[in-house]
C-alpha positions as CSV (number, residue, x, y, z in Angstrom):
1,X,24.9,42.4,-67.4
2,X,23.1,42.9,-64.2
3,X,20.9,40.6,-63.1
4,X,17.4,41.4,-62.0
5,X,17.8,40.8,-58.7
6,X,20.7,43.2,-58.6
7,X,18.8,45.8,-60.3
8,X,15.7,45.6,-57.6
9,X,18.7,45.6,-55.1
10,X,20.2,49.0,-56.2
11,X,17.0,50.6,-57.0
12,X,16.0,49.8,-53.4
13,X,19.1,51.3,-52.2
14,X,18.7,54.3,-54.4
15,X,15.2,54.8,-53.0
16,X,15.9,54.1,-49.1
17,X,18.6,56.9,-49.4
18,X,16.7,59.1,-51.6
19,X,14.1,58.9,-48.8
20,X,16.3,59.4,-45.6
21,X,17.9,62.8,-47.2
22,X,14.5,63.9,-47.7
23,X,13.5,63.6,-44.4
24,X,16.8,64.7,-42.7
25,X,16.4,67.7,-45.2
26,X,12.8,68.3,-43.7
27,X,13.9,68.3,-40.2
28,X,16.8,70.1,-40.7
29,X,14.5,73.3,-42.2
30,X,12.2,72.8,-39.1
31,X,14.9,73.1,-36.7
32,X,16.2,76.0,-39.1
33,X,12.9,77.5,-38.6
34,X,12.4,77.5,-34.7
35,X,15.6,78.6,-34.8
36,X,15.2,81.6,-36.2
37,X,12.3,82.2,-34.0
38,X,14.5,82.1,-31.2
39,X,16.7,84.7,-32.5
40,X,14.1,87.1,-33.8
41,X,12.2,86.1,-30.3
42,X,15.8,87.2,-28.2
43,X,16.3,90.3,-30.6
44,X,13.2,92.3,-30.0
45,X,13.6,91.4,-26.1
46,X,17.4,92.5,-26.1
47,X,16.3,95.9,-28.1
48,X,13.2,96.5,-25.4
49,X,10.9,97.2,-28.0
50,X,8.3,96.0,-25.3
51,X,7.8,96.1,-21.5
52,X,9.3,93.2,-19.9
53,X,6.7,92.6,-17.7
54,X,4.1,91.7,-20.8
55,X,7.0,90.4,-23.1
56,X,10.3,88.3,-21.4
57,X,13.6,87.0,-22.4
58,X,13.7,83.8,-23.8
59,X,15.9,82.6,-20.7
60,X,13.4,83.9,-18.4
61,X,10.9,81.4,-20.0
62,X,14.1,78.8,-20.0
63,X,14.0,79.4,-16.3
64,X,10.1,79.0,-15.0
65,X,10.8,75.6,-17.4
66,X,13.1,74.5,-15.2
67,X,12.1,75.7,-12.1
68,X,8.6,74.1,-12.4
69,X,9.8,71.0,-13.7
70,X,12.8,70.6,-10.8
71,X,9.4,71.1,-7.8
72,X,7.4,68.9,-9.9
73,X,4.8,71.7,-10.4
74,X,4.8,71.5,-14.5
75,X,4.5,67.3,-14.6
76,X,1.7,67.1,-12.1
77,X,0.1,69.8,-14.3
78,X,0.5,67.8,-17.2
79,X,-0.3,64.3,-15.5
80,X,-3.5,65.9,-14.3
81,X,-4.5,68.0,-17.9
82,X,-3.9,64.8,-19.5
83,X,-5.7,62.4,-17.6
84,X,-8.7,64.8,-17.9
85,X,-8.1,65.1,-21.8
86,X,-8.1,61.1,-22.6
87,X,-11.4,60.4,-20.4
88,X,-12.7,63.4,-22.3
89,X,-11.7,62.6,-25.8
90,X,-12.1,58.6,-24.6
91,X,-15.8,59.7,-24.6
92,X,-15.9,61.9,-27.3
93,X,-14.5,58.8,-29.3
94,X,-16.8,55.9,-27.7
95,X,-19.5,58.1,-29.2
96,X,-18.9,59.9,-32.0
97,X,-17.7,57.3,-34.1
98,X,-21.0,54.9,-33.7
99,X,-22.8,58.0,-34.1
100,X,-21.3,59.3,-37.0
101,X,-21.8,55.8,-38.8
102,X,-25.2,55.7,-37.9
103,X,-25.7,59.5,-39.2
104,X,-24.2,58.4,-42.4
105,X,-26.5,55.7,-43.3
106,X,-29.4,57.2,-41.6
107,X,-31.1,59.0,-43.7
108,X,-34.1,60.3,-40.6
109,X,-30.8,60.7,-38.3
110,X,-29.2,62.8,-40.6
111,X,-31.8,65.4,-40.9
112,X,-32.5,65.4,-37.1
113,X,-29.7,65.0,-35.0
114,X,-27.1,65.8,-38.0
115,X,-29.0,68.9,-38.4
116,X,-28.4,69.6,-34.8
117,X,-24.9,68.1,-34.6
118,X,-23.9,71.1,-37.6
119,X,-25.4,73.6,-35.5
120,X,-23.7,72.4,-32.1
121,X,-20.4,72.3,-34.3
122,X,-20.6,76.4,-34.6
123,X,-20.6,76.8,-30.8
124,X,-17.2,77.5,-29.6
125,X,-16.6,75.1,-26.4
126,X,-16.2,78.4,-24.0
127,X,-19.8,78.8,-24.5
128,X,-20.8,75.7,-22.5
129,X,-19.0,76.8,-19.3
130,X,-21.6,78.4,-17.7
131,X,-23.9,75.6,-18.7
132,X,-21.5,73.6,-16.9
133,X,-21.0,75.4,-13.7
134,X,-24.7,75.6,-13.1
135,X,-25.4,71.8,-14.0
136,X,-22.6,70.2,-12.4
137,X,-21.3,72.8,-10.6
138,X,-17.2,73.8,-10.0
139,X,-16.1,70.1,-10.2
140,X,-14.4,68.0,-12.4
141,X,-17.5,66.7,-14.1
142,X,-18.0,70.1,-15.7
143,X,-14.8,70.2,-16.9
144,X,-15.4,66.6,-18.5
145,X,-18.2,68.1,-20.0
146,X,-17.0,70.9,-21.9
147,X,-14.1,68.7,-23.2
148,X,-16.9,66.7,-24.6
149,X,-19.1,68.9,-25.7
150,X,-16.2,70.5,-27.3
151,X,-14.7,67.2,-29.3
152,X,-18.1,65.2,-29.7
153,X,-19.2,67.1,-32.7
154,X,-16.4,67.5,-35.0
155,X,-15.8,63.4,-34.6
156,X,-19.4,62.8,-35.5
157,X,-19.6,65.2,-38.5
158,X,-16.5,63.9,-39.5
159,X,-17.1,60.5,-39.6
160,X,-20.6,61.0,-40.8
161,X,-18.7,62.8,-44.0
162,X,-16.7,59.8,-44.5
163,X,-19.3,57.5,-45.0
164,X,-21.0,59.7,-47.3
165,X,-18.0,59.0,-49.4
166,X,-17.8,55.5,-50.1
167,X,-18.8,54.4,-53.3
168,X,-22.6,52.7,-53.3
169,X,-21.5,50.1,-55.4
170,X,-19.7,48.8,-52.3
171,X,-22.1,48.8,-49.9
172,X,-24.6,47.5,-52.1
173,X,-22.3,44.3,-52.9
174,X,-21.5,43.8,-49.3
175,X,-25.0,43.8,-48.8
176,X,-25.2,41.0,-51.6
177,X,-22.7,39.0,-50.1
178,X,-24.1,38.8,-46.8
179,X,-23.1,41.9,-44.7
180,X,-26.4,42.7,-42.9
181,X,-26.7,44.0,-39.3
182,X,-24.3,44.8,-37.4
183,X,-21.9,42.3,-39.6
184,X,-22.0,45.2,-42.0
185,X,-21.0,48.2,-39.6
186,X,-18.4,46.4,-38.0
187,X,-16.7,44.7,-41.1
188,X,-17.5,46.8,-44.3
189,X,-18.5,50.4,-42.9
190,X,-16.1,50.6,-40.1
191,X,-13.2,49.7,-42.3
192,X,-13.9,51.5,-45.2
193,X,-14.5,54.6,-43.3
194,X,-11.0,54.8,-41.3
195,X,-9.2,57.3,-43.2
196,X,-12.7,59.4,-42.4
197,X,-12.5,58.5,-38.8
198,X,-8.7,59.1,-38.1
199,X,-9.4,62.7,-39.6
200,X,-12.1,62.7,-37.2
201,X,-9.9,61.9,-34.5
202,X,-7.5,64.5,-35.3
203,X,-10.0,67.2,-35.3
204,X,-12.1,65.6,-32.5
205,X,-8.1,66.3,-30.5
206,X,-7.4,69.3,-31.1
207,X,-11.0,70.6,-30.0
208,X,-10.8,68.7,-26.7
209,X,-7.3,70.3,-26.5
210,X,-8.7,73.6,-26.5
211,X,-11.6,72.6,-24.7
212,X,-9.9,71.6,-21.7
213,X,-7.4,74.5,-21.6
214,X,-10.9,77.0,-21.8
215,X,-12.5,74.4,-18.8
216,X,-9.4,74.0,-16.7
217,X,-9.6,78.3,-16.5
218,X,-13.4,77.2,-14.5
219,X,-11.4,77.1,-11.0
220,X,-8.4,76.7,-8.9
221,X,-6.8,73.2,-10.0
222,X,-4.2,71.3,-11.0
223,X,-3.6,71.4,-14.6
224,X,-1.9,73.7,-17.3
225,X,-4.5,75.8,-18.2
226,X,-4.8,76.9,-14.3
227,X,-0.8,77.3,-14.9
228,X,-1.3,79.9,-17.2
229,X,-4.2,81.5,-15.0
230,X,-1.7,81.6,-11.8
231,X,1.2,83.2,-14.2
232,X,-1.4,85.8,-15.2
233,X,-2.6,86.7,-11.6
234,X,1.4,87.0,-10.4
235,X,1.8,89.1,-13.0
236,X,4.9,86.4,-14.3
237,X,4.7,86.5,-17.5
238,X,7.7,83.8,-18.4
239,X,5.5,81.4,-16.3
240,X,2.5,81.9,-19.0
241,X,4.6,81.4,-22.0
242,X,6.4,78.4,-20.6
243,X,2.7,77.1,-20.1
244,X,2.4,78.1,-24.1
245,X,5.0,76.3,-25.1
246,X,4.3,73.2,-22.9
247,X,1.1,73.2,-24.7
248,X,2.5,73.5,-28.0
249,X,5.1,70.7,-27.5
250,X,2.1,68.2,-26.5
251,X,0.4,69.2,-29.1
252,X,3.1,68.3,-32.1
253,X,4.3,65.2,-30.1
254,X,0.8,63.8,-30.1
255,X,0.5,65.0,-34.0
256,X,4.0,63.5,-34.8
257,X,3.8,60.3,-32.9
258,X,0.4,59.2,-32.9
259,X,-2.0,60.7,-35.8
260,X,1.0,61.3,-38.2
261,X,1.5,57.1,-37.6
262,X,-1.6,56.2,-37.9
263,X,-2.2,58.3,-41.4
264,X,0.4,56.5,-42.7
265,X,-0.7,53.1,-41.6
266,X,-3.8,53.9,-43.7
267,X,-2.0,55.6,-46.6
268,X,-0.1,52.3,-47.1
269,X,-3.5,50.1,-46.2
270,X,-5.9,52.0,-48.9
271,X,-2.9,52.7,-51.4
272,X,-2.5,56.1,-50.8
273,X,1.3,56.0,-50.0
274,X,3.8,57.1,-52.7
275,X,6.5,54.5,-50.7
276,X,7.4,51.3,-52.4
């Protein structure tokens, strides 16, 4: 008979393949899926259903990719959206975390500046550009402070959420065994509230994300939202949905590598993973 050892051996092996075929299944239907977006994309240009000037051949796109990243026009672009982005979100983040912690526990900040934070969250970020261009003027500060402005609430609202959430029991017997101060928000609330943060991060991204594309439209500059602006005034449309698809690609590489590892650090942290 078996041993136990061998058992745990094969069941590991069963389980570590098991696993692998479902991910190779899962990229394999994404790549399926994009696929087929290409051909439906290449169909309706081939058939001229619309004007090519507002709707171009895929290679056309393939093209202004190339071109702009063979005269280094696309990577600066990039370089210079993301540096703006990270001192943005690098803000938004400094922030909105203590914030939100303190919003959560806060019973007086809650109903003041948690009041206010809910009603900030329901103004889109376009809404602070003129606020911007009047206060800072046609700079890169203003841009800086849409992308905050844009990204600050949904971290702090987020995070203040999470706290809500964790069980007063908890707090109360840190409390007990010594957690006061700022002992307690650094190793009890901080910790407990990660899964409430990360999801704050996430959001807290993809706000600054569009934040910035909405601020880098402010002026002539280097960055892909101005990309897309200089497609739109030559009238080159490939150029604009190259810039799309640019932004699209940062977008799920920072999703997949980043905030996709990060959840499942947690996941197997709080228990959360289904893994063995």
């Amino acid at each position: 008979m078996p041993s136990e050892l061998e058992e745990r051996t094969e069941s590991a092996r069963v389980s570590f393949f098991t696993k692998g075929y479902y991910v190779w299944r899962g990229r394999a239907v994404r790549l399926a899926f994009f696929a087929m977006l290409l051909i439906v994309w290449q169909v309706v240009a081939s058939l001229e259903l619309c004007n090519e000037v507002i709707f171009p051949h895929p290679k056309e796109v393939a093209d202004a990719l190339v071109l702009g990243m063979q005269d280094w026009t696309l990577p600066q672009a990039i370089l210079a959206s993301m540096q703006r982005l990270c001192v943005g979100y690098g803000i938004s983040l400094l922030i909105g975390i203590p914030l939100g912690l303190l919003l959560g526990r806060k019973r007086v900040l809650d109903d003041t500046l948690g009041s206010l934070a809910v009603g900030l969250q329901a103004l889109p970020s376009i809404c602070w550009l003129p606020m911007a261009v009047l206060w800072f003027g046609l700079s890169e500060s203003a841009m800086q402070f849409v992308i905050i402005m844009g990204s600050l609430m949904s971290i702090t609202l987020s995070v203040r959420d999470g706290v809500k959430t964790i069980p007063t029991l908890y707090l109360r017997a840190a409390g007990i065994l010594g957690a006061t101060g700022w002992r307690f928000y650094w190793y009890v609330l901080f910790p407990a509230s990660l899964p409430a943060i990360l999801t704050g991060a996430k959001l807290g991204w993809s706000f600054a994300w569009r934040s910035l594309m909405a601020a880098e439209l402010l002026y002539v500059t280097t960055g892909i939202g101005s990309t897309l602006m200089m497609g739109r005034e030559l009238h080159d449309m490939a150029l604009v949905v190259a810039a799309m698809i640019l932004i699209i690609t940062i977008g799920l590489l920072t999703d997949r590598l980043i905030f996709r590892f990060g959840e499942n650090v947690i996941h197997r942290r709080w228990g959360y993973s289904t893994d063995n």
